[in-house]
N, C-alpha and C positions, 0 to 999 in steps of 0.2 A: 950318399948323404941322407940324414934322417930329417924331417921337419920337426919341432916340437915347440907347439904353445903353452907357455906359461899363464897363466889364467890367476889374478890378484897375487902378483910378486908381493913377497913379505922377507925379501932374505938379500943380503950386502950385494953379494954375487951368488954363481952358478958353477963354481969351480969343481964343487964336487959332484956336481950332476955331467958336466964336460970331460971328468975323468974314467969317472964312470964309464959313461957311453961314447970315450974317444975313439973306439974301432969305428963308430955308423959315420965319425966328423957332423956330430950334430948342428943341427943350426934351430937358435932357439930367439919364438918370436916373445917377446914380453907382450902382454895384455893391462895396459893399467888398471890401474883401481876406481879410475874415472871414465872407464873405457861404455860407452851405450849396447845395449844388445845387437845392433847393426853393424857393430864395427867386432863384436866379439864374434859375429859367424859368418863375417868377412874373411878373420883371423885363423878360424879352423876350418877351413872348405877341404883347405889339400895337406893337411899334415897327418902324422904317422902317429903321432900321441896327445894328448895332454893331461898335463902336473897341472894342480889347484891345489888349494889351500880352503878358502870358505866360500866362496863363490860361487853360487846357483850354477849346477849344469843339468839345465832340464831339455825335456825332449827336443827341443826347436834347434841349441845348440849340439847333442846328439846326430841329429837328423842332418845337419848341416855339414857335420866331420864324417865325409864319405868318404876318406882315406883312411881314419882313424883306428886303432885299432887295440888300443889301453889307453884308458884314463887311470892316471895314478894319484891317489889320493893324500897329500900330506900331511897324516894324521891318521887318526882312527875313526870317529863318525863319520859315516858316508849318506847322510842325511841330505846332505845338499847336491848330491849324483840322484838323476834318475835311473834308478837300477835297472827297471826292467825295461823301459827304451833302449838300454845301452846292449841289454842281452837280445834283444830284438835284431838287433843292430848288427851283431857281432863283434861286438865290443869286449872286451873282458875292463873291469872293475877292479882295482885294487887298492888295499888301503898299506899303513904301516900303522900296526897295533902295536907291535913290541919293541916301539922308541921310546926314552923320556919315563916310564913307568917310576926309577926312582928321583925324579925332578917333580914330579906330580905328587907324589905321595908326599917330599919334603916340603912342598908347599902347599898343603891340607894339612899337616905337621903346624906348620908357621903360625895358618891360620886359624887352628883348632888352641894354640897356644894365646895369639893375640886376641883372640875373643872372649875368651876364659878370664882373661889376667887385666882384658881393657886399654890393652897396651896403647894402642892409636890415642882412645881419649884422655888416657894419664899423659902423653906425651906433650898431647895439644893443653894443658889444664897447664901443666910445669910451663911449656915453651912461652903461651900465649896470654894465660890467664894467670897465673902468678898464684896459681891452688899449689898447695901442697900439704900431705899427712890428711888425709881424706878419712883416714882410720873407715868408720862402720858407714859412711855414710853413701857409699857405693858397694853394697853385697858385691864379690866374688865367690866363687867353689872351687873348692880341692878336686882335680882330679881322683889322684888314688884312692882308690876302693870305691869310685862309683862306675858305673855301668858303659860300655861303650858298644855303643850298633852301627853296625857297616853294611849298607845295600849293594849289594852286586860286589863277586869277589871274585872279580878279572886281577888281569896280573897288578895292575894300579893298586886296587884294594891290599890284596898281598901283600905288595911291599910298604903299603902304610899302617895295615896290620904287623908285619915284622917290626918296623920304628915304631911303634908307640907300645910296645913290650914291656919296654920299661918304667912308661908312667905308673904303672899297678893297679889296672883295672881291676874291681874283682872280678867283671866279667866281662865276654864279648860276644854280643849276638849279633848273626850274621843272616839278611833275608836273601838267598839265591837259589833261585829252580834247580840249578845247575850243582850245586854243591849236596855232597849226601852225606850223612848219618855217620861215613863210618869214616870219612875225611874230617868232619868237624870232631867227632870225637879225637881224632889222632892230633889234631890241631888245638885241641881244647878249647874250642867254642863252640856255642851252643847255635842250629838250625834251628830259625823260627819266623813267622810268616810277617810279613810289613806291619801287620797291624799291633801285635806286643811287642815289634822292636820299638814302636814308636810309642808306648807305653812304658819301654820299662826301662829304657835306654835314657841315660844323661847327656851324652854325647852322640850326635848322628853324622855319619858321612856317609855322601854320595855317592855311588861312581858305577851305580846300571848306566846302560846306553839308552839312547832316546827313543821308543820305541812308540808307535801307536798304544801299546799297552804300559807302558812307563809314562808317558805324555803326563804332566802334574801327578806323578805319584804321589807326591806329597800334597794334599789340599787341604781345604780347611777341614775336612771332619777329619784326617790323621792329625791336622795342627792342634786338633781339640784333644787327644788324646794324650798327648805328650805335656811333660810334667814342667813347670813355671819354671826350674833350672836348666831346662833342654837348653844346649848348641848345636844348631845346623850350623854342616861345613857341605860346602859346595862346590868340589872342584872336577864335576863330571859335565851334564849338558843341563843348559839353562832353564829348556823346558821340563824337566824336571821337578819343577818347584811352580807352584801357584804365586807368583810375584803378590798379587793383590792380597789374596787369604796370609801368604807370610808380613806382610805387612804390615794388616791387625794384629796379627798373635804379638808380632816386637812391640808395635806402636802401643798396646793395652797391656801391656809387658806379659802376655798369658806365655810365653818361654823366655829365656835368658838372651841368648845375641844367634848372630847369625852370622858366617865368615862367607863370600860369596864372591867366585873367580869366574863364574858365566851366567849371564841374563838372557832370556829368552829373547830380546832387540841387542844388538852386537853393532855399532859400542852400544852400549847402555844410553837410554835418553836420559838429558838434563833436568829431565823431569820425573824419571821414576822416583818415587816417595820412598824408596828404599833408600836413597842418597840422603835423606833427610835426619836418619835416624844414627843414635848416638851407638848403639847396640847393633848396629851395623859394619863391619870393614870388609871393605872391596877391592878388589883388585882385577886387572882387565884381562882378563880370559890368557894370564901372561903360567900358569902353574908350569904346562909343558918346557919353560923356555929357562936354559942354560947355553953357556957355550957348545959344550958338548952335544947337548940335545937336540941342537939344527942342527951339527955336522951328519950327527946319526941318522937324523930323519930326512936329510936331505940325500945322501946316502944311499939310504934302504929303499926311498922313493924312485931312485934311477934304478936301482937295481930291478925293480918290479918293469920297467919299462923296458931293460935289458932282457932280463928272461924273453917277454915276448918277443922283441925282435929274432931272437935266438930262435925260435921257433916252437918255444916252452912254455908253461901254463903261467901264470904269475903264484908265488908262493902264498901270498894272501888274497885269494881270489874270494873278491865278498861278492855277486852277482851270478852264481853257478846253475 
């Protein structure tokens, strides 16, 4: 029998994590979401793994899981693992990158549409307010033939580059270390550095990782660059984005709207001034989520816990 604690349950059940790893007869402790740090490394003293979701696991709860042996991450950002305690440790580290990729990109789609067109505030105007035939007195833009720039072009990006082919961009700039010269040519978009994407670009989406060097990539001297019809779409990680500096550029309308599925506070306070704004629609950090997309990722997350037991490396090993 396997120990494994679950750390911030987000899912019905655990059927496909039990199928998975039905050869160990796992026995799986749930951790609430109201759970104290006292009781969470009470919880991992003597088991063999733990599955999370967004909930801190830093050195103290490392240090505590002296049995442990993978932490499996559900998702892709491993922001909230301390990596290099867990390597300390001998722990291996795993995430699941390539779940959910076209569930993410169809909802920076959604939201790259409802921002553009206004959809949320014509809704509430028809439902609530009794407006209708608005004609000129709320500019909108045409997509086709204006500009589209994409940060970071992980498989997410990709597949949201493939869907929006069809809008008619006349063009698409892409800022990634990682991509070269002779891929963007074959691809027919153009490599170029954050700072003329945010320049020359009408439409921006997100979707680098969170990195000490990404931390507010976007701040206010890029917000100043970017042209009074710009749309930030936001369906990567929250720190990303200067919340305060994006705030003025909407509120003084010096850019167009903003579509936004992660905040750097998760939930989002009642009180961010982003909630405020009309040029604003949000949604709760839900892009990754379909039926399909917890089956996969819950899944691909045992899977990674399996290997190890097996006596195997984990396939996404992010802590090496």
């Amino acid at each position: 029998m396997k120990k494994i604690v679950i750390i911030e349950p987000g899912y019905l059940d655990y059927q496909e994590e039990e199928r998975v790893l039905a050869k160990y007869k796992p026995k799986f402790i749930i951790v609430s979401l109201g759970s104290n740090k006292t009781e969470i490394l009470k919880a991992v003293e003597d088991v063999d793994a733990i599955m999370v979701r967004e909930a801190k696991i830093d050195a103290d709860v490392i240090r505590a899981a002296k049995q442990c042996k993978v932490i499996a991450r559900y998702g892709v950002g491993v922001d909230n693992v301390d990596l290099a305690t867990a390597k300390e440790n001998g722990i291996y580290v795993a995430n699941v990158p390539d779940y959910g990729s076209e569930d993410v990109a169809e909802h920076t789609v959604a939201l790259l549409f409802a921002t553009t067109r206004r959809i949320v505030k014509r809704d509430r105007d028809v439902r609530l307010n009794s407006k209708w035939g608005i004609g000129q007195l709320e500019p909108m833009y045409r997509m086709g033939g204006k500009v589209l720039g994409i940060v970071g072009f992980g498989r997410i990006a990709r597949e949201f580059f493939r869907k929006t082919k069809g809008i008619g961009f006349s063009r698409t700039l892409v800022s990634d270390p990682l991509l070269t010269e002779r891929e963007a040519q074959q691809l027919g978009i153009e490599k170029v550095e954050i700072d003329a994407l945010c320049q020359q670009a009408d439409f921006i989406s997100l979707h680098t990782p969170l990195l000490p060097q990404t931390h507010h990539l976007i701040n206010a001297d890029r917000l100043a660059l970017m042209k009074p019809n710009t749309v930030i779409v936001n369906c990567g990680r929250g720190g990303l984005i200067d919340e305060q500096a994006l705030y003025s550029a909407l509120n003084e309308e010096r850019i167009f709207a903003a579509g936004i599925d992660t905040f750097e506070q998760e939930p989002v306070s009642a009180t961010n001034p982003l909630l405020t704004l009309d040029n604003v629609i949000c949604s709760d950090h839900t892009a990754w989520y379909t039926t399909e997309s917890v089956i996969e990722l819950q899944h691909k997350a045992a899977e990674e816990v399996l290997r190890v037991f097996e006596g195997e490396q984990p396939k996404n090993w992010v802590n090496k």
